[in-house]
Each structure stands twice: as C-alpha cells, then as structure tokens.
N, C-alpha and C positions, 0 to 999 in steps of 0.2 A: 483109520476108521472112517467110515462113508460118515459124512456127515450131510443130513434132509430136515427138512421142515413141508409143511402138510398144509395144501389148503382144503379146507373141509375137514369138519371132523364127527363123521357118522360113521356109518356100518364097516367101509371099506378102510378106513383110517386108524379103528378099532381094532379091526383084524390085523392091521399092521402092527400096531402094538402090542397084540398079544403075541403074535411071531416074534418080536425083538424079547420079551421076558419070558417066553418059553426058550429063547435063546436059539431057533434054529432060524433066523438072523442075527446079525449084529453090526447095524448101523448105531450111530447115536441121533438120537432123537432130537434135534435143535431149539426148532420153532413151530407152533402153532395158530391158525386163523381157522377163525368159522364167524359168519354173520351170528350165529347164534352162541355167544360168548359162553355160555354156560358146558356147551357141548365140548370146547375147548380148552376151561378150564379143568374138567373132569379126566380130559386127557393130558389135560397140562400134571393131575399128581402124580399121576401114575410115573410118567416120565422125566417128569425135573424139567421135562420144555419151556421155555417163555413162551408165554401168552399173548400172543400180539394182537392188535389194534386194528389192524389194516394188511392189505396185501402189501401196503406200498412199504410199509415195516418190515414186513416177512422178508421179503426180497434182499435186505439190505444185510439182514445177517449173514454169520461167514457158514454158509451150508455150500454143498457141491451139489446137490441136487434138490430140487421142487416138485412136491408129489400133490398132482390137481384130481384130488377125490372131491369135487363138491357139487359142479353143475355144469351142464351144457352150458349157461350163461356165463359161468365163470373163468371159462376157459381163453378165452380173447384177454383179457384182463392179466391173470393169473400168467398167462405163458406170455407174452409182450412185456412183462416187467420184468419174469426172472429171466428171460434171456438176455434184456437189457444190460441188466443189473450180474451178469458172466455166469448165469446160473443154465445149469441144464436140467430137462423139463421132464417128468412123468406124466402121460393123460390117460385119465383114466376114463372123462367123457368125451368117449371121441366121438358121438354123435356130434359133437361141434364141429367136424369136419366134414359135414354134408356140405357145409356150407365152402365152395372149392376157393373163391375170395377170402376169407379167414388161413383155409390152409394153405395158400400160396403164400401171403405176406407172415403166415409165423413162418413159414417152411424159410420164408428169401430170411427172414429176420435170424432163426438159428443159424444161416449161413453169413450172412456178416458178423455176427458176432461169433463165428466157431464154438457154437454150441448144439447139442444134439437132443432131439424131441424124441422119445421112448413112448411107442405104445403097446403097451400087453395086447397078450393072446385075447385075451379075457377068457370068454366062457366055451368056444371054441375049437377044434381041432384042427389039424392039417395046413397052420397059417404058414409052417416055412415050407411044405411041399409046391404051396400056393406059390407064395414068394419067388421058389425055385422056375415053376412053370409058367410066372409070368413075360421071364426071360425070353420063351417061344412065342406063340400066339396066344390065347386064354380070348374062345367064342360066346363061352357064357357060363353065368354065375348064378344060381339056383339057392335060396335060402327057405328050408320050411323051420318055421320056428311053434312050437305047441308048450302053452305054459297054462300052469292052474291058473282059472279063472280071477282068483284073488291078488295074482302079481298084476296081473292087466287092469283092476280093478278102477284105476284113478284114470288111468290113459280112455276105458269104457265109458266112463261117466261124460268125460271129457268131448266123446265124438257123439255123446245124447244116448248112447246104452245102457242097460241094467243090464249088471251083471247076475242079479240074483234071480234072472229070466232065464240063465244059456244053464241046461239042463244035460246038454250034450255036446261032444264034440264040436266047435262052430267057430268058421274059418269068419274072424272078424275083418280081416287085412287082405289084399292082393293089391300090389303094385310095388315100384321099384324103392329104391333103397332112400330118395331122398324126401320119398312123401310118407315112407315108413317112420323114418327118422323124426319126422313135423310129428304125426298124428302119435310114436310111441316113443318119445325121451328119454323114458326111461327104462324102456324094456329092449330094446333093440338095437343098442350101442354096437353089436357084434354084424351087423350089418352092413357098419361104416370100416370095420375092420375087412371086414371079409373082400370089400370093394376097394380100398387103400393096396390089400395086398397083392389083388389081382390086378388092379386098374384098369378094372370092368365092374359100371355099377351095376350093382347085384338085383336080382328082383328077390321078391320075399311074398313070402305068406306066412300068416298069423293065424295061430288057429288058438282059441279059448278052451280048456277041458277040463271040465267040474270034477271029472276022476283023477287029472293028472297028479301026480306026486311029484312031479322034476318037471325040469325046465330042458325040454329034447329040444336040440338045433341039428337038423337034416341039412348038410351041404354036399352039390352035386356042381362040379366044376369040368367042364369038356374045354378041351383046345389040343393045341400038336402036338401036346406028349401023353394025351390020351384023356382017361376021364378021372377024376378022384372024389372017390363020395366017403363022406364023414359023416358019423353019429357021434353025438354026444347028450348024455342024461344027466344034466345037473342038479345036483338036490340044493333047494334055494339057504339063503341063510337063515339062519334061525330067526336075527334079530329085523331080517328085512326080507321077503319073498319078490320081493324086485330085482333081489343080488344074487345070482350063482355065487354059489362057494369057491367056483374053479377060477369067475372072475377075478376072485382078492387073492387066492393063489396064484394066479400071475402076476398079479403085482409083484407079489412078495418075491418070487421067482426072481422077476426085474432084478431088484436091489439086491439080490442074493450075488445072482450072476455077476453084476457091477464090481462085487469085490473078489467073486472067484478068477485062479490063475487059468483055466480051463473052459471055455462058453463050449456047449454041444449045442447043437442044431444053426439055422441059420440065425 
C-alpha cells in the first residue's frame, strides 16, 4: 500500500481524502502539515494521520511519497527535504517552476538521490501528445485561459483592479508564461505545465468573464508533427473557484496510477 503524507491541507488535499474513503484510491494516509494547524488537524480525524509540526517532521516519516498541495512558496522547502530525506515528490504548484534555478537544482537534486518529481496534468488537456511532440520540433505554445471573474478576484486586486468593474468579457493578461505566473499564482499553474512539457515557454492570455461558469483553457501548439488544439471547460471546486475540479483529479489520477500494474498514456 502507497504509503504519502501531504503538505498543505486545503481544497486539493481535501479532495484527496475524500477519493481515499470513497475508496476509488487506496493509499494510506500517513502524515500531515499545514502552517495552519487546525486545517490539518481536521484532516488529521478523518484519517488517523499524524499531525506534524514542521516539514522537517513530515519528511522523516516512513511514507514513499510527498504530496506538496500548499504553495508556490512552499515548494523549494517542501521538495529539497523530501527528496533529501529518499522521498519522492508530487507538485502540485508548479508555478514554482517558472522559476528555471529552482527547477534545475530539484531536478539535479531528485537525480542524486534517485528519486522522481510527478507533476499532474492538472486542469488541462493534450499534456502527453505535447510530451510526445516535444521529441520533434514544437515553434509555439499558445495558452488562452477565460475564468469567472471571482477566481481571479485576489490576483485583480493585486495588480490595483476591481473586479466588481469588468461587466464583460475582458482580457486582463497578455504575455508570456513567466510574468503570468508573477502577476496570477494562483490561477495559472497550467501555464507552467504546458511550457515544462513542450519546452517552449508558452505565451498566455487571460481573459476575466462575469458570465463565465468554468474555468476554459484554449491550447494551440504548432511544430513538425503538425498543430494540436485543445479545449477544456472546468467547473471550479465548489469549496475554492481557484481549483479546477480536473486539477485534483489528476492528482488523484497520479497516486492511483503509482499503484496500478498498467499506466496508459505517456
């Protein structure tokens, strides 16, 4: 039995728990960390998890895998210690890997220690055609992203927007994948994905819509084995409209896969 411990324990950590007692996973739940203790003991009843103290605890328990749902900022931290420590790593903000000095020293880091960094699909489509076509050429990476106004809500405020101003469809964002990643943390993690698997950073556009219901990611990728465009309309999480639902479904995905005798796709 997979045995994981979780840093962070919000929305995407949540929905992991409920996959394990609805039972279509079945990992054992180990350890938990959240700066905000309370979040993690609430997850701690559900599942008989220890409660830990620190990452630097977390680490040290006998888990085979580390699942970093908690922050872009906590991802340098969080994965430098479980790999240390013979663990191998799930991210789930990989907007921390805009940053290409961070993902080169975890990347050399899980390679001295022969261990392996996972990152989901997340909320996206076509990542292992991508994967596949990166092996040719791959000219250019095209990201349009359009999400209800209230997921972008904090990242708006942030760049000096009201958002209870955009009455209509309104492209907040143009430009590429590592000043998307600064200006939206937490909306546009799928950006960092999309650019890892092509290795071509992606340009993006952001668009805010007061009508939207889902969180639509348009990707359009050309190079020498042709073009590949992908839709996808996620319907946010209930308990966060910052999460695609399809995001925490791939996690889950992840940890499923890890213990199936069969992986399909790349």
């Amino acid at each position: 039995m997979l045995k994981i411990g979780m840093v962070g324990c919000g929305t995407i950590a949540t929905l992991i728990v409920k996959a394990v007692k609805s039972g279509k996973i079945n990992p054992k739940i180990v350890a938990l960390y959240d700066k905000n203790r309370h979040k993690s003991e609430e997850l701690g009843k559900l599942t008989n998890a220890e409660v830990c103290n620190s990452v630097d605890e977390l680490v040290t328990k006998d888990l085979d895998i580390v699942i970093e749902c908690a922050s872009v900022k906590a991802v340098d931290e969080t994965v430098s210690k479980a790999l240390r420590n013979g663990k191998n790593v799930i991210v789930m903000s990989v907007g921390a890997f805009a940053d290409k000095n961070l993902f080169l020293k975890l990347y050399n880091l899980a390679k001295e220690n022969n261990r392996k960094i996972y990152i989901p699909s997340g909320a996206i489509a076509g990542i292992d055609a991508i994967k596949a076509s990166s092996l040719g050429t791959i000219e250019e990476v095209i990201l349009t992203t359009t999400k209800p106004v209230e997921g972008l809500k904090d990242a708006l405020k942030n760049l000096g927007m009201d958002a209870c101003t955009i009455s209509k469809p309104t492209t907040v964002f143009e430009g590429d994948v590592f000043e998307a990643i600064k200006e939206f943390p937490q909306n546009i993690n799928v950006s960092v994905v999309l650019s890892l698997a092509s290795k071509i950073p992606a340009k993006v556009k952001i668009i805010a819509d007061p009508s939207a219901v889902s969180n639509k990611h348009e990707i359009m990728v050309k190079g020498s084995i042709g073009i590949i465009k992908t839709t996808v309309e996620n319907k946010p999480c209930n308990d966060n409209p910052k999460t695609s639902a399809l995001a925490a479904y791939s996690v889950i995905r992840v940890i499923k896969d890890l213990s199936e005798p069969v992986r399909i796709g790349t």
